[in-house]
C-alpha positions in Angstrom: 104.2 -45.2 118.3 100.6 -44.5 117.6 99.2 -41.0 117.9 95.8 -40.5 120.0 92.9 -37.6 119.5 90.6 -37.3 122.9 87.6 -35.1 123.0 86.1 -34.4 125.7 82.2 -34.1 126.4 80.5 -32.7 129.8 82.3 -31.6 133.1 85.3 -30.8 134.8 85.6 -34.9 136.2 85.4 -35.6 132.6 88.5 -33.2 131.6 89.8 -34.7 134.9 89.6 -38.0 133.3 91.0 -37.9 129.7 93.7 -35.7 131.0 94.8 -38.6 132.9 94.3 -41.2 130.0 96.4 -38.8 127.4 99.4 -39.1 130.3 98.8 -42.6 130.4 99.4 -42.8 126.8 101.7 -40.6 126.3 104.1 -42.4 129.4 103.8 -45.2 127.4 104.9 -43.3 123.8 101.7 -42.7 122.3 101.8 -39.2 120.7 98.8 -36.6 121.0 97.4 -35.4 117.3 96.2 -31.9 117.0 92.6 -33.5 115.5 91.0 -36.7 114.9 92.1 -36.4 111.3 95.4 -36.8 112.1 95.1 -39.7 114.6 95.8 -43.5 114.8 93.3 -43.4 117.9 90.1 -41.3 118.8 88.5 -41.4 121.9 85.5 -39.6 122.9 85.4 -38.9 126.6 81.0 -38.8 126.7 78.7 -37.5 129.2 75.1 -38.5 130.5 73.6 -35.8 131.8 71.8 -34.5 129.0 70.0 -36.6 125.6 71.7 -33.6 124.0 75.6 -34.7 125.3 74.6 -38.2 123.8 73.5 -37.3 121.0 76.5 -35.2 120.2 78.7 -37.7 121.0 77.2 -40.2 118.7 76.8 -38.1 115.6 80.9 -36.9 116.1 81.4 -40.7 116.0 79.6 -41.2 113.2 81.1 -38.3 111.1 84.6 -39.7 112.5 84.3 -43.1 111.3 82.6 -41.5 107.5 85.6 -39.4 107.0 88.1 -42.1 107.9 86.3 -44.8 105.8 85.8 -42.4 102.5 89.8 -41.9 103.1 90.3 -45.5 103.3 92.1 -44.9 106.8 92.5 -47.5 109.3 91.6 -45.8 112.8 91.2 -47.2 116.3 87.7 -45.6 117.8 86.4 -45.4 120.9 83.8 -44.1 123.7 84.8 -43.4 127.0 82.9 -42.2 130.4 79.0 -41.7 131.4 77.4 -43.3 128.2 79.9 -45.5 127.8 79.1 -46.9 131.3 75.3 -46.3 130.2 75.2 -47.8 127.3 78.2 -50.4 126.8 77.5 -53.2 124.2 74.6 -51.3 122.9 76.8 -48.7 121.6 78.9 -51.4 119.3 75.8 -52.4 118.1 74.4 -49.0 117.4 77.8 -48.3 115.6 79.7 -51.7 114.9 82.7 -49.7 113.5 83.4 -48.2 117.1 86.2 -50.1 118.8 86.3 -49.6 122.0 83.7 -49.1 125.0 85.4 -47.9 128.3 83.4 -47.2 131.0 84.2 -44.8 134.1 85.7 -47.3 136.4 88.3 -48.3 133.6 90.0 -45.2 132.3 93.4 -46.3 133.7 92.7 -49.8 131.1 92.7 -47.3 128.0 96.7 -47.8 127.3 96.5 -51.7 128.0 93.1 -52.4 125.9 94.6 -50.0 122.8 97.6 -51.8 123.0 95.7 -55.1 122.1 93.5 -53.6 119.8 96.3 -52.4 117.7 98.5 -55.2 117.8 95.3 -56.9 116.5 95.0 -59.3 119.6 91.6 -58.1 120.6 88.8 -56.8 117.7 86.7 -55.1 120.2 86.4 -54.7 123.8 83.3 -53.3 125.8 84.7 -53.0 129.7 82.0 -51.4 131.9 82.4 -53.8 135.0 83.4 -52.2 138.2 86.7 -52.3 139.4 87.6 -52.0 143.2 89.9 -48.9 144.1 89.7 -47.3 140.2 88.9 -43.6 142.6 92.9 -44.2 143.3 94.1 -45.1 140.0 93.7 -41.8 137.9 96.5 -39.6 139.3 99.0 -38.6 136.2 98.8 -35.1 134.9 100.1 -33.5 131.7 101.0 -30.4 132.8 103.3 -28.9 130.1 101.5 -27.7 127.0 102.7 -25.3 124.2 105.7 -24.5 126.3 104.0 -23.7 128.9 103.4 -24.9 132.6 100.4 -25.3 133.8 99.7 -23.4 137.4 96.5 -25.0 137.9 95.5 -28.5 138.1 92.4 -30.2 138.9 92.6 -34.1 141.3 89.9 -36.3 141.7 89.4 -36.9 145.5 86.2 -39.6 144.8 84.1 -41.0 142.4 80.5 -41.9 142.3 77.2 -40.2 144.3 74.7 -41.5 146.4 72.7 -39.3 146.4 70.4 -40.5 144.0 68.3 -37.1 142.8 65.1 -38.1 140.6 66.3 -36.5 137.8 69.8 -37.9 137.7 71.6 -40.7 135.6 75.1 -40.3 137.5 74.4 -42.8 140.3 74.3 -45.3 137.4 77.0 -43.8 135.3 79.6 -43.4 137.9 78.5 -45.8 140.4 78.2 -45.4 144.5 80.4 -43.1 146.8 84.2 -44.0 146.7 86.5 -42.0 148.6 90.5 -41.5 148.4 92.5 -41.7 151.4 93.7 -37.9 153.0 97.4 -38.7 152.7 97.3 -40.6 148.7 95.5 -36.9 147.9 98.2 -35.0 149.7 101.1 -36.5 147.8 99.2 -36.2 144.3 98.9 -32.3 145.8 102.4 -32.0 146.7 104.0 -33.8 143.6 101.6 -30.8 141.2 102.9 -27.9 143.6 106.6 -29.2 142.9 106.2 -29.0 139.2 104.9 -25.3 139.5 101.0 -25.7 140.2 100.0 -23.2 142.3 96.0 -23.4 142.6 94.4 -26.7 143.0 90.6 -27.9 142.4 89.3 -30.7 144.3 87.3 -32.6 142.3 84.0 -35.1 142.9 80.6 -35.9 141.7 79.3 -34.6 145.1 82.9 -33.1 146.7 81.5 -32.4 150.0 80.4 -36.2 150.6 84.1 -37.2 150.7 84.9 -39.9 152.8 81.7 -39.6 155.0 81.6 -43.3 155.3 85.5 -44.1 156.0 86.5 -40.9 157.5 85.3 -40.0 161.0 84.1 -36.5 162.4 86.8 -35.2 164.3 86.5 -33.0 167.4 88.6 -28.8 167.7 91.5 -31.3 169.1 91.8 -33.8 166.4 90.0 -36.5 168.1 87.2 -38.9 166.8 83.7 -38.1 167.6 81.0 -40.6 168.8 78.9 -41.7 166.2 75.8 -39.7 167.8 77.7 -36.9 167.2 79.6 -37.1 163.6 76.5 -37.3 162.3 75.4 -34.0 163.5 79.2 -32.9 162.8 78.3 -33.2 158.7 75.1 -30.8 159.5 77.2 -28.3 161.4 73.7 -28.9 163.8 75.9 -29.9 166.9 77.8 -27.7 169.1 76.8 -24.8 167.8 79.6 -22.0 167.2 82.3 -24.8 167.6 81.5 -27.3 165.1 83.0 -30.8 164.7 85.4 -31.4 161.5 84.0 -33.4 158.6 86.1 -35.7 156.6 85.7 -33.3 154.0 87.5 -30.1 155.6 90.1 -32.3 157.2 91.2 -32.9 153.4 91.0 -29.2 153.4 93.0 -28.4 156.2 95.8 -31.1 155.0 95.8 -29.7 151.5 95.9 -26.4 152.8 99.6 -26.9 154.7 101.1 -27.9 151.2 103.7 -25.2 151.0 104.0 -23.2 148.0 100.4 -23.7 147.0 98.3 -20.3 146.7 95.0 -21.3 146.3 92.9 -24.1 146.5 89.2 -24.9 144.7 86.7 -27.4 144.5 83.4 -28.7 142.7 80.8 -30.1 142.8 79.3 -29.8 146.0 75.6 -30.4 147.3 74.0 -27.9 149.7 73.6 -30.8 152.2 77.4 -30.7 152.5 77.9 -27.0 153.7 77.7 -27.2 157.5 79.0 -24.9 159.9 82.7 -26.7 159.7 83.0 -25.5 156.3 81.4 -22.3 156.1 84.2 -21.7 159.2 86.7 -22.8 156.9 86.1 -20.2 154.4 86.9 -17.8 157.2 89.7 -19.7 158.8 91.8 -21.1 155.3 93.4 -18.2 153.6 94.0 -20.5 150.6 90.4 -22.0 149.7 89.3 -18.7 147.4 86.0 -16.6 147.9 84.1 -18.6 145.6 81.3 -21.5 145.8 79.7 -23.5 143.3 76.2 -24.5 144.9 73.7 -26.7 142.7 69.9 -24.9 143.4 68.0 -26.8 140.8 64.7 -25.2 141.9 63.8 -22.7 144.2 60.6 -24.2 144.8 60.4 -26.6 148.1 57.6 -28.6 146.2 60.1 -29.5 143.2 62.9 -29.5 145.6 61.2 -32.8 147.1 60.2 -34.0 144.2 63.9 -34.3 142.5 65.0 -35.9 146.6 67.2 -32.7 147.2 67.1 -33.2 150.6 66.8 -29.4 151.2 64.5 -26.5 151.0 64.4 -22.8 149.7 64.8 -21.6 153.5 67.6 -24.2 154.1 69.7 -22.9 151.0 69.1 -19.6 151.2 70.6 -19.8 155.1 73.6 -21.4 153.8 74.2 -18.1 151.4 73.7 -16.3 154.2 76.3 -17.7 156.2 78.3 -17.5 153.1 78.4 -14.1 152.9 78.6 -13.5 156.7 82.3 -14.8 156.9 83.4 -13.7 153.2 80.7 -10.7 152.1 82.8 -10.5 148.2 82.3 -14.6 147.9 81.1 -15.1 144.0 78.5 -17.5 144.0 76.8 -19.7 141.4 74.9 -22.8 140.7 73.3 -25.1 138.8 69.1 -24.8 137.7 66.9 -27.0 136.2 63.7 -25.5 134.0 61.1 -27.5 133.3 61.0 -30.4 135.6 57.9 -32.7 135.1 55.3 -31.2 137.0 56.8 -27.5 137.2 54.2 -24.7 136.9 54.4 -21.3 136.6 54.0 -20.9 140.0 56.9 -23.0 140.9 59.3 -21.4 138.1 58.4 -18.1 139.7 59.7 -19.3 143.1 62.8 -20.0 140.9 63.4 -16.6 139.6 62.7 -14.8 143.1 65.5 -16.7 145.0 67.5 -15.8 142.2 66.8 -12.4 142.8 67.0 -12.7 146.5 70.5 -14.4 146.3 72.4 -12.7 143.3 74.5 -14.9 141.5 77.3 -13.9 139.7 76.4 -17.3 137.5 74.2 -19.9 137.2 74.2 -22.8 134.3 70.4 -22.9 133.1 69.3 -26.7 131.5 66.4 -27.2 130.5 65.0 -30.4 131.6 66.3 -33.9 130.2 64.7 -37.1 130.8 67.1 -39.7 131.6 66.8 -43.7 131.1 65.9 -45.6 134.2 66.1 -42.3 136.7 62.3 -41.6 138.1 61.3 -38.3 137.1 61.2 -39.5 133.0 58.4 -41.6 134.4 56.5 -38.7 136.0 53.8 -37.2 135.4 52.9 -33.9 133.8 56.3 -33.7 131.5 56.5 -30.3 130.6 56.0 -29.6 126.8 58.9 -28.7 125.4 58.0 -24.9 124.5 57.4 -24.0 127.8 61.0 -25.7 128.8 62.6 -22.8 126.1 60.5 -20.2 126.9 61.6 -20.4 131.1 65.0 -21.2 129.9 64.7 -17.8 128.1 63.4 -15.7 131.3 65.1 -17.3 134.0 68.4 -16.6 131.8 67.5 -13.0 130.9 67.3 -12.7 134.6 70.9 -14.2 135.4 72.5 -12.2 132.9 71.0 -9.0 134.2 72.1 -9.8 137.8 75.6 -10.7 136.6 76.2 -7.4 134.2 75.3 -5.4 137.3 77.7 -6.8 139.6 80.4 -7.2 136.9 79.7 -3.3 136.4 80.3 -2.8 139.9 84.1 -4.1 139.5 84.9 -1.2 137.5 87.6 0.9 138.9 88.5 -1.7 141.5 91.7 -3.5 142.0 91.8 -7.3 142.0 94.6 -10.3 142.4 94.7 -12.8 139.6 96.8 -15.9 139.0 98.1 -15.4 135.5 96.9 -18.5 133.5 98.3 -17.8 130.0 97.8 -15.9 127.1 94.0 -15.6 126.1 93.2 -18.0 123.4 91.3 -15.6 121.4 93.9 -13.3 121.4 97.1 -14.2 122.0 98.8 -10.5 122.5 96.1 -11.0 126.2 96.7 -12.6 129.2 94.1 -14.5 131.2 94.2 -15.4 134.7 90.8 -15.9 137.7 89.9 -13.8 140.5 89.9 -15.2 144.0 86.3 -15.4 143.5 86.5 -16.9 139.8 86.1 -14.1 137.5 88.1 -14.2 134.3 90.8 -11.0 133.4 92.2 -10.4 130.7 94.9 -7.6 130.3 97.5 -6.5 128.0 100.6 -8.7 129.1 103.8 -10.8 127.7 105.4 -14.4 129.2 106.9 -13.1 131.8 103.5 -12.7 133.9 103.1 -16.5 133.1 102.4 -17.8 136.7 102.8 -14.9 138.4 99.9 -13.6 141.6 99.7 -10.0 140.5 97.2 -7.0 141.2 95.6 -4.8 138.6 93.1 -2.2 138.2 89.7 -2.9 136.3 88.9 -0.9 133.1 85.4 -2.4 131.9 83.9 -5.2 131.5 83.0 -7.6 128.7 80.5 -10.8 128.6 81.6 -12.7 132.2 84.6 -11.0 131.6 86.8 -7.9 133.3 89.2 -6.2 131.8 92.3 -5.0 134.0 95.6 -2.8 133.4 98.3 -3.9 135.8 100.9 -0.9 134.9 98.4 1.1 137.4 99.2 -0.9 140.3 102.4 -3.0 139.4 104.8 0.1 138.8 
């Protein structure tokens, strides 16, 4: 059988995705090549968020298909995911060696349209049309690498977002809101913790919007709220100190009863999704770790509205707040935007002070991308491009600052980890996350492989610690 090379470009739903499509293949005998050199098939798994993604994507393809034709190799070649689905035909045209053009409704069609490509049935197939329940059809895992087994998994609980920010293309790339069902998630849960996963990420382009249309608020005792009510019930805004359940945290709460699972994760989530049900969770579900991933973009209200947040500076910085209230060692960190069209120095300064105010222990800095068809590339007062580096350039001089204090503070402090594997910079080191999602590495050997152990921090590196466990594992 063939052998099939996936690289992957963007987030952690796109690792999601050609993890699953490399399972696929591989159930149905296709082997996995070490590079694209050695491959009968290369797919590119591509992201839309940034012109830069794109543009990387294309120019691998097109050093892919020069090295294969100068060999005078026959290869199958492909793109996959957000510009696939943005793009389609025009991507053939651009590049009329390429294959294959799978959009992100149609990842579970890889094995059947490769199958016809190689048999020579089909000479080219662009599939970007949507396809009713495709959130329910990506649920293999390849678990088992170099020896190894993996311990943590990540499972798509939706696709698509409606919420439509000015800046963003993902509306169009992944399509509108599609949610799982509770008990399809469980099982997918269950059937990872049986083959030894013991921390588990719950996936979606906007996580906390899971099944807000098909899932209703529930009540302390289980029972469905009127729709007056489960609207306030997402907010957290009604009843006060006993809030109503969203569909989200009922996943939780059914995830969280999985026995022999240790921890559980997710990402991405919008601010407008942490209401008091979920900031109680935190405090309530001793397996959902001490960490949040919260996408700022701007910490100016004006900007805020511009790019249809639906929040403002006061609103996120009371959601920290009640962060830290229930879990006062959570590690935070977001997302940030520099640049936007219209953006003066006034509103990037409004930027840096919340980030002084709240203290990340991380935040991803882009500068500002327009993006086909999405309204704020038709704005106004587009920010020059030198002004986009230079904020870039303070805002992350400022985040790094932040984080090298408060990774200082770890020193000397004992902390759990969940051993991942050995480092892959240096194999003789293990590596394994922090409850609040800080990497370790220590001196170790296989048998820690798996294992929940304690250890004692030494120093720290670049968003790293570095721990002995012989001080507290005697």
């Amino acid at each position: 059988m063939p052998s099939v090379f996936i690289k992957t470009y963007g987030c952690q739903m796109n690792e999601r995705d050609s993890e699953a499509v490399a399972a696929q293949l591989v159930a149905k005998g296709y082997s996995l090549a070490p590079s694209e050199a050695a491959a009968d098939v290369v797919l590119l798994n591509t992201c839309s968020v940034r012109d830069f993604a794109e543009q990387k994507a294309i120019n691998k393809m097109r050093n892919v298909i020069g090295t294969a034709r100068s060999e005078r190799r026959d290869q199958i070649v492909g793109f996959m995911g957000c510009m696939a689905q943005s793009r389609g035909r025009e991507l053939v045209e651009k590049l009329p060696d390429v294959d294959l053009v799978l959009g992100t409704q149609k990842f579970h069609r890889a094995a059947e349209y490769l199958d016809e490509l190689l048999a020579g049935k089909r000479a080219k197939i662009v599939d970007t049309a949507a396809e009713a329940k495709s959130e329910a059809a990506i649920r293999e895992h390849l678990l088992n690498g170099s020896a190894k087994t993996a311990v943590s998994a990540f499972v798509s609980i939706m696709q698509g977002c409606n919420q439509h920010c000015t800046f963003c293309i993902v509306p169009s790339t992944r399509g509108e809101e599609r949610s799982r069902t509770i008990p399809d998630i469980v099982a997918e849960c269950r059937e990872l913790v049986a083959r030894g996963v013991k921390e588990i990420t719950l996936l979606g382009q906007i996580v906390t919007s899971f099944g807000r249309r098909d899932i209703p608020a529930v009540g302390r005792a289980g029972s469905p709220l009127p729709a007056a009510m489960a609207s306030d019930a997402v907010t957290g805004a009604h009843g006060g100190t006993r809030p109503a359940i969203s569909a989200f945290v009922q996943l939780l709460n059914a995830v969280h009863e999985i026995e022999g699972l240790e921890r559980i994760r997710f990402t991405s989530p919008h601010p407008k999704g942490y209401g008091d049900d979920l900031v109680e969770a935190y405090a309530r579900l001793p397996k959902l770790c001490e960490s949040a991933h919260i996408p700022l973009q701007s910490g100016s209200d004006r900007l805020l509205k511009l790019m249809h947040r639906g929040y403002t500076r006061e609103k996120f910085l009371g959601i920290i707040q009640k962060l830290r209230a229930v879990q006062p060692n959570i590690g935070l960190y977001t997302d940030i935007i520099v640049g936007f069209p219209g953006e003066t120095e006034a509103d990037f300064e409004q930027t840096m002070s919340l980030c002084r105010a709240v203290e990340f222990d991380n935040a991803y800095i882009f500068k500002y991308s327009p993006r086909r068809d999405t309204p704020a590339a038709a704005m106004e007062n587009q920010v020059p491009q030198e002004i986009r580096e230079e904020r870039n350039h303070r805002l992350l001089e400022l985040v790094n600052e932040i984080a090298a204090r408060k990774y200082d503070a770890f020193i000397g402090r004992q902390v759990q980890i969940l051993v991942e594997g050995p480092s892959k910079k240096n194999a003789a080191r293990y590596t394994g996350r922090t409850r609040c999602n800080r990497i370790v590495l220590f001196d170790g050997s296989p048998r820690h492989h798996g294992q929940i152990m304690d250890l004692k921090i030494q120093r720290t590196g670049s968003f790293t610690l570095y721990g002995d466990p012989a001080i507290v594992n005697l």
